[in-house]
C-alpha positions in Angstrom: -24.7 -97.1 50.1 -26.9 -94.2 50.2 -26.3 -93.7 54.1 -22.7 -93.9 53.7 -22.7 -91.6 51.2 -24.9 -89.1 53.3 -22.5 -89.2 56.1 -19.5 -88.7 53.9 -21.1 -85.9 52.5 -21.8 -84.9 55.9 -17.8 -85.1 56.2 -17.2 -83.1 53.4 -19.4 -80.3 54.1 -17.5 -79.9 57.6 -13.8 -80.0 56.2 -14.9 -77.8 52.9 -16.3 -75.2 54.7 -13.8 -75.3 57.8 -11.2 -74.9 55.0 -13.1 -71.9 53.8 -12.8 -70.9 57.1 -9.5 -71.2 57.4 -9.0 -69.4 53.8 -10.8 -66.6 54.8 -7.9 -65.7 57.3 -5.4 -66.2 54.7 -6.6 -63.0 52.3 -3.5 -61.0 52.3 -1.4 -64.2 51.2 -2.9 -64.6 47.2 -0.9 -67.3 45.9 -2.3 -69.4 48.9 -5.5 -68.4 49.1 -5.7 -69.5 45.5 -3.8 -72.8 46.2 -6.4 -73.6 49.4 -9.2 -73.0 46.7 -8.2 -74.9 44.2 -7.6 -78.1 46.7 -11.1 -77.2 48.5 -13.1 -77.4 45.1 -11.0 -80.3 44.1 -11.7 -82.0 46.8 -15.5 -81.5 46.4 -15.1 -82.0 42.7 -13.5 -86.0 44.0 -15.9 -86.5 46.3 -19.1 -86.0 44.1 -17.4 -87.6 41.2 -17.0 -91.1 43.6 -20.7 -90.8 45.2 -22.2 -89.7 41.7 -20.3 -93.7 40.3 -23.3 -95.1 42.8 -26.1 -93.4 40.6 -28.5 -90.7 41.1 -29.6 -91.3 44.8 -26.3 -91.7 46.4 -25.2 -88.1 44.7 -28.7 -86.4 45.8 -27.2 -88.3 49.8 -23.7 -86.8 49.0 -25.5 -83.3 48.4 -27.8 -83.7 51.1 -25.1 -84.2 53.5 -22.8 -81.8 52.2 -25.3 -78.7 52.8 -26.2 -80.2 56.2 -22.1 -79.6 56.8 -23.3 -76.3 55.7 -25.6 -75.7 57.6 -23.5 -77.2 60.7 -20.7 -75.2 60.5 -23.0 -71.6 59.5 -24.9 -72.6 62.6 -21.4 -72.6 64.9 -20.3 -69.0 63.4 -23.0 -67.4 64.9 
């Protein structure tokens, strides 16, 4: 359970911050840019609601691989 939540956490990293990405381009268009960030932070909001159900340790995996996302997709900007 734990390693499955790691990996989707791992997943949601990736699309949460490629969405960013992607919102970051869309800056001169307000009512989407709000619209993408509401569904980016729900979407993170879901996902740590449903690993957080598990218990403590499958959150802390959730959160583990969420910044690992982070640190994946910082690391391919550069």
């Amino acid at each position: 359970m734990t390693a499955l939540c790691a990996l989707l956490g791992l997943g949601l990293g990736l699309a949460y911050f490629a969405a960013l990405k992607v919102s970051l381009r869309l800056v001169g268009h307000p009512l989407v840019l709000g619209a993408s960030s509401l569904l980016r932070l729900a979407t993170a909001v879901a996902g740590f609601w449903a690993a957080a159900q598990g218990g403590a340790m499958p959150l802390l995996a959730a959160l583990g691989g969420f910044l690992a996302g982070r640190w994946l997709m910082l690391r391919g900007a550069r």
